[in-house]
ZADO-1210 file (C-alpha; in nm, 4 decimals, padded with zeros to 6 digits):
<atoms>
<atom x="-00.3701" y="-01.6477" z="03.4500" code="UNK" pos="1"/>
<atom x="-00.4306" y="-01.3611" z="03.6384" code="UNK" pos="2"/>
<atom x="-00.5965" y="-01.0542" z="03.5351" code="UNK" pos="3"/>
<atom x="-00.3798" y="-00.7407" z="03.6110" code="UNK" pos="4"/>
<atom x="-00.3614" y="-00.3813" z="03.4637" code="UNK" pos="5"/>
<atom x="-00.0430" y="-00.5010" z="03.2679" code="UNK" pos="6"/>
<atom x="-00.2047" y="-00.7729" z="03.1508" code="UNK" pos="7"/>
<atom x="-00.5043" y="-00.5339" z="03.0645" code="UNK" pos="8"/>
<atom x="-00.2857" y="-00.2822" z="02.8845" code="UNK" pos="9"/>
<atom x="-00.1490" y="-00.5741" z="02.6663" code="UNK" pos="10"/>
<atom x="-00.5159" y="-00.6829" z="02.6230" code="UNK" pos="11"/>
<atom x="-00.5638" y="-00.2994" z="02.4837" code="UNK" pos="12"/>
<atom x="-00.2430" y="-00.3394" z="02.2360" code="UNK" pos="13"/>
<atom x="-00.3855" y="-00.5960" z="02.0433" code="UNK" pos="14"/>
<atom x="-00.7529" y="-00.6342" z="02.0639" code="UNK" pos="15"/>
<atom x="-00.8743" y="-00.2831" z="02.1182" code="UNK" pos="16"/>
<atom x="-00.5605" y="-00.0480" z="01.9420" code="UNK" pos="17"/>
<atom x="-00.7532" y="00.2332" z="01.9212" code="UNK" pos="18"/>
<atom x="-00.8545" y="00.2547" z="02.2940" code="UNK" pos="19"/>
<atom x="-00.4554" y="00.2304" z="02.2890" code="UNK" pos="20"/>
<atom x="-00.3056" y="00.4797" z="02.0988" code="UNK" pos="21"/>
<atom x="-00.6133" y="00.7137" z="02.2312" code="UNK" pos="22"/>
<atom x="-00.4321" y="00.6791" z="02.5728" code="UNK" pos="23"/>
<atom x="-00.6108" y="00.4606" z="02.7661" code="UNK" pos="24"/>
<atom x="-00.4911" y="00.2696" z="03.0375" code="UNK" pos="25"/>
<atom x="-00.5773" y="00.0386" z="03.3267" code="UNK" pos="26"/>
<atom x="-00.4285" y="00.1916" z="03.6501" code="UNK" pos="27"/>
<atom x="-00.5486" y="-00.0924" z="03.9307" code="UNK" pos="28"/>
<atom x="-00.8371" y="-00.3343" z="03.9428" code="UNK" pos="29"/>
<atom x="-00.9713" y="-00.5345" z="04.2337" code="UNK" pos="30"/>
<atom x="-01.2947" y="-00.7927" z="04.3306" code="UNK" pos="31"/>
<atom x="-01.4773" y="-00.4695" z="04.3236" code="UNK" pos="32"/>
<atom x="-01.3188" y="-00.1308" z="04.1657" code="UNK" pos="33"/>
<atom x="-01.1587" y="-00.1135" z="03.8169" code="UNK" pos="34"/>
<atom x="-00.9565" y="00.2266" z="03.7643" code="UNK" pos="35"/>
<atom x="-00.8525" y="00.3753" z="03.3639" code="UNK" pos="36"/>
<atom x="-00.6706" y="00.6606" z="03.2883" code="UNK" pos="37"/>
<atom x="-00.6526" y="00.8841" z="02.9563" code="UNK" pos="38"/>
<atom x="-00.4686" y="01.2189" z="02.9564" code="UNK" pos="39"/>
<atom x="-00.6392" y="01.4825" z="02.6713" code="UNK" pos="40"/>
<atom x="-00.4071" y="01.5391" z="02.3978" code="UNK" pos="41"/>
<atom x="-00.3902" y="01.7178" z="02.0209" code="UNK" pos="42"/>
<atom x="-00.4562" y="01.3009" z="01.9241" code="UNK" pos="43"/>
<atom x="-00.7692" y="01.2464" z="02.1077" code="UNK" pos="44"/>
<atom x="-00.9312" y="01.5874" z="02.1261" code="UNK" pos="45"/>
<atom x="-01.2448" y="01.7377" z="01.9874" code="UNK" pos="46"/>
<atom x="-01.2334" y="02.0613" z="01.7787" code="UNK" pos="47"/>
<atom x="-01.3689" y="02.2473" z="02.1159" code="UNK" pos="48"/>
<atom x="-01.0398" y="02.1774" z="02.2971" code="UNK" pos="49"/>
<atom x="-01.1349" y="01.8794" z="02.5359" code="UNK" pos="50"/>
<atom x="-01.1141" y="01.4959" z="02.4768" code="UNK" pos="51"/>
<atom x="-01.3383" y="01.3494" z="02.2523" code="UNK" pos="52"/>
<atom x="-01.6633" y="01.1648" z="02.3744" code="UNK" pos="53"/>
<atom x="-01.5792" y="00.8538" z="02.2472" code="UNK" pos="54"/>
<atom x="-01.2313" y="00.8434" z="02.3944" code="UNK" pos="55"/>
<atom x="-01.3918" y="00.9087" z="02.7213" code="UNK" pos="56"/>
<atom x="-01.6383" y="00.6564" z="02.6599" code="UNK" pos="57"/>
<atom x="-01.3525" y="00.3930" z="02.5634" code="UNK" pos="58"/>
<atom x="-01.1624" y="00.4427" z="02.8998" code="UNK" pos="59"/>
<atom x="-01.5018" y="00.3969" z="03.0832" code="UNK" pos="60"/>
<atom x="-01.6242" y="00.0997" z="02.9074" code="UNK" pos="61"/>
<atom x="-01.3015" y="-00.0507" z="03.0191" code="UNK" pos="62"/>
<atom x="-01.3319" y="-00.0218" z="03.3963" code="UNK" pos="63"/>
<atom x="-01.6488" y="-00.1784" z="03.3660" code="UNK" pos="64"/>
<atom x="-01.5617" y="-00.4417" z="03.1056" code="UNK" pos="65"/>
<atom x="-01.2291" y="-00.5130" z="03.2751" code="UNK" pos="66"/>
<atom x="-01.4310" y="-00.6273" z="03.5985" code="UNK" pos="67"/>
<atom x="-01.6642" y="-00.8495" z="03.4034" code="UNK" pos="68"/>
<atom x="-01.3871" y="-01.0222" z="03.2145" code="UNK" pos="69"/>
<atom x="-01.2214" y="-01.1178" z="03.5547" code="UNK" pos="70"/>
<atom x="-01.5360" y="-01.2510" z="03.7240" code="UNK" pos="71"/>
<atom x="-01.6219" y="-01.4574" z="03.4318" code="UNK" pos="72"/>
<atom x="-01.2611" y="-01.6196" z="03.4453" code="UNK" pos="73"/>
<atom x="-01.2927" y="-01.6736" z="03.8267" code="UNK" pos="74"/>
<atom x="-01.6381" y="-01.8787" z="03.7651" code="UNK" pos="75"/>
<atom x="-01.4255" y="-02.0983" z="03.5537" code="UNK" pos="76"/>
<atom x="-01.7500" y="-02.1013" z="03.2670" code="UNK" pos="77"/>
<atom x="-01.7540" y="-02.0517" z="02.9454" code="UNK" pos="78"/>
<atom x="-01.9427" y="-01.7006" z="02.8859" code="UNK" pos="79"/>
<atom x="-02.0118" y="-01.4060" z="02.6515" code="UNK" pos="80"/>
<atom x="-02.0586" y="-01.0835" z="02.7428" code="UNK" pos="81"/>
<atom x="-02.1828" y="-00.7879" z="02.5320" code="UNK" pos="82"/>
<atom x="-02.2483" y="-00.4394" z="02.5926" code="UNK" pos="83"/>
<atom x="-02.6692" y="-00.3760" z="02.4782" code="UNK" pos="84"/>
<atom x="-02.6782" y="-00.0131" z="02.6048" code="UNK" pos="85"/>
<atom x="-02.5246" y="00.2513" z="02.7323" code="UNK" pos="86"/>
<atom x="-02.5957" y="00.6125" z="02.8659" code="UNK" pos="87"/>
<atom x="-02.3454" y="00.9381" z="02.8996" code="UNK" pos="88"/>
<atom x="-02.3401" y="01.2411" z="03.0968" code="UNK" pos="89"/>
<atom x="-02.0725" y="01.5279" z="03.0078" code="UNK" pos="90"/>
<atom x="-02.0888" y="01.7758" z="03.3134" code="UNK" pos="91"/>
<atom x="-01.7623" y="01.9583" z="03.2435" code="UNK" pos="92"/>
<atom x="-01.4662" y="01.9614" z="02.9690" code="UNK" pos="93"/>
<atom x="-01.1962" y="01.6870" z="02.9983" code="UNK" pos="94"/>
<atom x="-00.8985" y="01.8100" z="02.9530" code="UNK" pos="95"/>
<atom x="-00.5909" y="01.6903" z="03.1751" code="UNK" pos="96"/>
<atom x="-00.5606" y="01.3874" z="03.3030" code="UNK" pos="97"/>
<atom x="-00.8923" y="01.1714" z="03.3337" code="UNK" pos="98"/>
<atom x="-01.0040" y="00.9031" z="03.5935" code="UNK" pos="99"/>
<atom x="-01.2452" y="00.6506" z="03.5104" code="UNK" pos="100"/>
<atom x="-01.3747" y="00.4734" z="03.7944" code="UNK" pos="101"/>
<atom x="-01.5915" y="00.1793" z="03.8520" code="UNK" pos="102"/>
<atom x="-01.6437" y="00.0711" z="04.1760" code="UNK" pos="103"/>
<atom x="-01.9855" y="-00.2073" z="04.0285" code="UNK" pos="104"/>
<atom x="-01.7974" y="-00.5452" z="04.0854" code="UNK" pos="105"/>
<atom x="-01.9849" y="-00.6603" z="04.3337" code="UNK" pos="106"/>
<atom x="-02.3159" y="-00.6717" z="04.0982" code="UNK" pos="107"/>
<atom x="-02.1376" y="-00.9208" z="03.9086" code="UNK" pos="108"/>
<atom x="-02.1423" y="-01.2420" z="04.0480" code="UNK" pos="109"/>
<atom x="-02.4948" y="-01.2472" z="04.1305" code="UNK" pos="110"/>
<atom x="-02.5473" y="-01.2262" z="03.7542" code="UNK" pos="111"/>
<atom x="-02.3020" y="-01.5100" z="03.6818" code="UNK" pos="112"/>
<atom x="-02.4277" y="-01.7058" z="03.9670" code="UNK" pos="113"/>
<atom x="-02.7998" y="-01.6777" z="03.8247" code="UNK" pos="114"/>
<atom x="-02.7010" y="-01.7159" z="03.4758" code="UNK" pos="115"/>
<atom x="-02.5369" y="-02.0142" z="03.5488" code="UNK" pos="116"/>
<atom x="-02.8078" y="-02.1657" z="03.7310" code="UNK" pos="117"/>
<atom x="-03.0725" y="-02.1059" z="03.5083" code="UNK" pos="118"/>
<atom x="-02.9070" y="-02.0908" z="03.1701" code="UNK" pos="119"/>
<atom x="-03.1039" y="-01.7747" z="03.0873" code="UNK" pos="120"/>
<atom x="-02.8738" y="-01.4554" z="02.9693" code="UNK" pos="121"/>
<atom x="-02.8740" y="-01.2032" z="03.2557" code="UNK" pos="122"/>
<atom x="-02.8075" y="-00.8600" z="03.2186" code="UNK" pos="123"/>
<atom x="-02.6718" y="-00.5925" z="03.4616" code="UNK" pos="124"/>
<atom x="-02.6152" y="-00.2286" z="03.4217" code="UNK" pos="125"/>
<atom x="-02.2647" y="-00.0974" z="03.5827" code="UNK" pos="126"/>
<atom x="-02.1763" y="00.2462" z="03.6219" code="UNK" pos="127"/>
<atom x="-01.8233" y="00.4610" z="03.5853" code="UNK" pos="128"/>
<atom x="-01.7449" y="00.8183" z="03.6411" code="UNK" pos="129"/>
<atom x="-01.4321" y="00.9622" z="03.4834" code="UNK" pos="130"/>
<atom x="-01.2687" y="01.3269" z="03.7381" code="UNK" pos="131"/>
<atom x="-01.0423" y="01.5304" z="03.6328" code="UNK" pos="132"/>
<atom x="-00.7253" y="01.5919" z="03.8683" code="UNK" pos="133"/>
<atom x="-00.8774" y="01.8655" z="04.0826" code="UNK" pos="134"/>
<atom x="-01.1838" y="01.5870" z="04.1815" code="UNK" pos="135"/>
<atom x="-01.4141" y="01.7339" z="03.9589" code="UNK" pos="136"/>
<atom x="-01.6565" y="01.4862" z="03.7618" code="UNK" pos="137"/>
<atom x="-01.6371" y="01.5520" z="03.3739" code="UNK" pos="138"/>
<atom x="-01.8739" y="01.3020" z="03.2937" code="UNK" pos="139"/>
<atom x="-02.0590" y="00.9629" z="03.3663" code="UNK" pos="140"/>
<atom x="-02.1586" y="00.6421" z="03.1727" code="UNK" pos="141"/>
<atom x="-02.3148" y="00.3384" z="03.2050" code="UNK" pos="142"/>
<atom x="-02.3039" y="00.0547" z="03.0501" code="UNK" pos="143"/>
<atom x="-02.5837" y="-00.2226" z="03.0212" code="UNK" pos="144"/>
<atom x="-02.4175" y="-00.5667" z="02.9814" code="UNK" pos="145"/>
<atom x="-02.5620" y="-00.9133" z="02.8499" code="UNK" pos="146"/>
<atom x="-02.3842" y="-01.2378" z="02.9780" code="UNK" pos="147"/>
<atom x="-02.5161" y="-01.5772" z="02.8979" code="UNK" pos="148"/>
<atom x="-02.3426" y="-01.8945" z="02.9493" code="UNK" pos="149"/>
<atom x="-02.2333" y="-02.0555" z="02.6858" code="UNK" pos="150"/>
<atom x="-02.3256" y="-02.4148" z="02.4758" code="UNK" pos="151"/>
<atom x="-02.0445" y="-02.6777" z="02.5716" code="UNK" pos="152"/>
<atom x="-01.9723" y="-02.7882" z="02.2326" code="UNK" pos="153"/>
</atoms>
């Protein structure tokens, strides 16, 4: 099965509802660049008038995630992935229409590759920034993510 923003936003429905009904969705996503939208509304807003942090944080947590799910299906292994840390940067209000973008996929399979070949969990740090619709950067997050091949059992 290919992964695909439909496929994604399906994903979203049933295994992360409230990233759904926040708004969030995957726009396009390719070897290298994963894309999410959210659009501020009354639903997802903080009591200053712009969209809350942690809707912000959902859509970017996706771009990034979104890329790691699809390079661990193409190595055809069994393995987990977990976010450790993660950092945030608000440089503006989001209000309108927000685009997360991370453009980090090609860290990725150097990661898989080594974790594969030594067994040992790797770990990788991957970056999105979410603009509003004039270009402008409202804010920036990474994400620190632990992948470790798995115990055939």
């Amino acid at each position: 099965m290919e992964i695909s923003p439909s496929k994604l936003n399906s994903f979203l429905f049933f295994k992360l509802p409230s990233a759904f009904w926040s708004g969030v969705r995957v726009k396009s996503i390719s070897a290298t660049k994963c894309e999410a939208t959210v659009r501020h509304k009354w639903f997802n807003q903080n009591p200053f008038k712009s969209m809350y942090f942690a809707v912000q944080a959902m859509a970017a947590e996706l771009t990034t995630g979104a890329l790691m799910m699809m390079k661990i299906k193409q190595s055809g292994k069994n393995i987990s992935m977990l976010v450790a840390n993660n950092k945030s940067n608000f440089s503006k209000k989001a209000t309108g229409l927000i685009t997360f973008t991370c453009n980090d996929g090609h860290l990725i399979d150097d990661a898989i590759q080594k974790a594969i070949a030594t067994g040992e969990g790797q770990t990788i740090w991957m970056k999105s920034i979410g603009v509003n619709t004039k270009g402008e950067q409202v804010s920036e997050m990474e994400f620190e993510w632990t992948i470790k091949v798995k115990d055939k059992q």
